[in-house]
N, C-alpha and C positions, 0 to 999 in steps of 0.2 A: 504494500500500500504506500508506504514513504519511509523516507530511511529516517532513522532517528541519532541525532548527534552524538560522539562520544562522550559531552561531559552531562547529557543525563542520565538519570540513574532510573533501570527500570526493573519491572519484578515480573519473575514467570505467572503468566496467565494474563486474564484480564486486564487492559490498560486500565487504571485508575481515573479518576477526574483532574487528577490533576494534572499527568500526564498528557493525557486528551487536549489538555488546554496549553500547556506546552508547547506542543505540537501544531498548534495553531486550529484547533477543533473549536465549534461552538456548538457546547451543548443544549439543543433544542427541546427534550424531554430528559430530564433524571429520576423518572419513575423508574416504575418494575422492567420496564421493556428500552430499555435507555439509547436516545435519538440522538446523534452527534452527526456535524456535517464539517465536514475536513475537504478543501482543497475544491468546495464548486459540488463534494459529491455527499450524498447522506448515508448515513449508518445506522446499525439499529442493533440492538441485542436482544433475546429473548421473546422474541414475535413469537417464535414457534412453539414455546411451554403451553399456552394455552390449546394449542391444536393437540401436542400430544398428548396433554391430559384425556383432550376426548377421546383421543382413537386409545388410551388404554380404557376406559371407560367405557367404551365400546366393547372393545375383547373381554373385560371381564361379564358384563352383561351376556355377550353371546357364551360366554364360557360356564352361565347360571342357565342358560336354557340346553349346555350339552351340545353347542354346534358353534365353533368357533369361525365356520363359513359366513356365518348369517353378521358377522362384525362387519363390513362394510355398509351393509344394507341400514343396518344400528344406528351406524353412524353420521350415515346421510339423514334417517329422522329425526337424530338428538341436535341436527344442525342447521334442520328443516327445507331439508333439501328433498325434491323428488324425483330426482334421476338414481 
């Protein structure tokens, strides 16, 4: 994504905020799902927890009726979808 200079100091994993701002990020959202826009372009973390909750919430439903086949189908209703 962009290189980062040698005299900061950074930690495995996750950029921090402070980091982020550093770097010349502006953070747009610092909730749960955290929105940062670096260089013209947008970033985002955590968009997809809430998806995969459902589709495990899916599987175990379908895995309560004994047919783990029928979890897509689940899933599309808990998302009220009709396809």
């Amino acid at each position: 994504m962009l290189e980062i200079p040698s005299d900061i100091k950074v930690k495995e994993g996750w950029p921090d905020r402070e980091l982020l701002i550093k770097l010349g990020g502006e953070i747009l959202d610092d909730g749960p799902t955290r929105v940062v826009k670096i260089n013209g372009k947008t970033y985002s973390e955590g968009l997809m927890e809430g998806e995969i909750q459902l589709a495990r919430d899916a599987i175990s439903k379908a895995r309560n009726l004994g047919d783990e086949s029928l979890a897509p189908e689940i899933l599309r209703k808990m998302k009220g979808q009709n396809n």
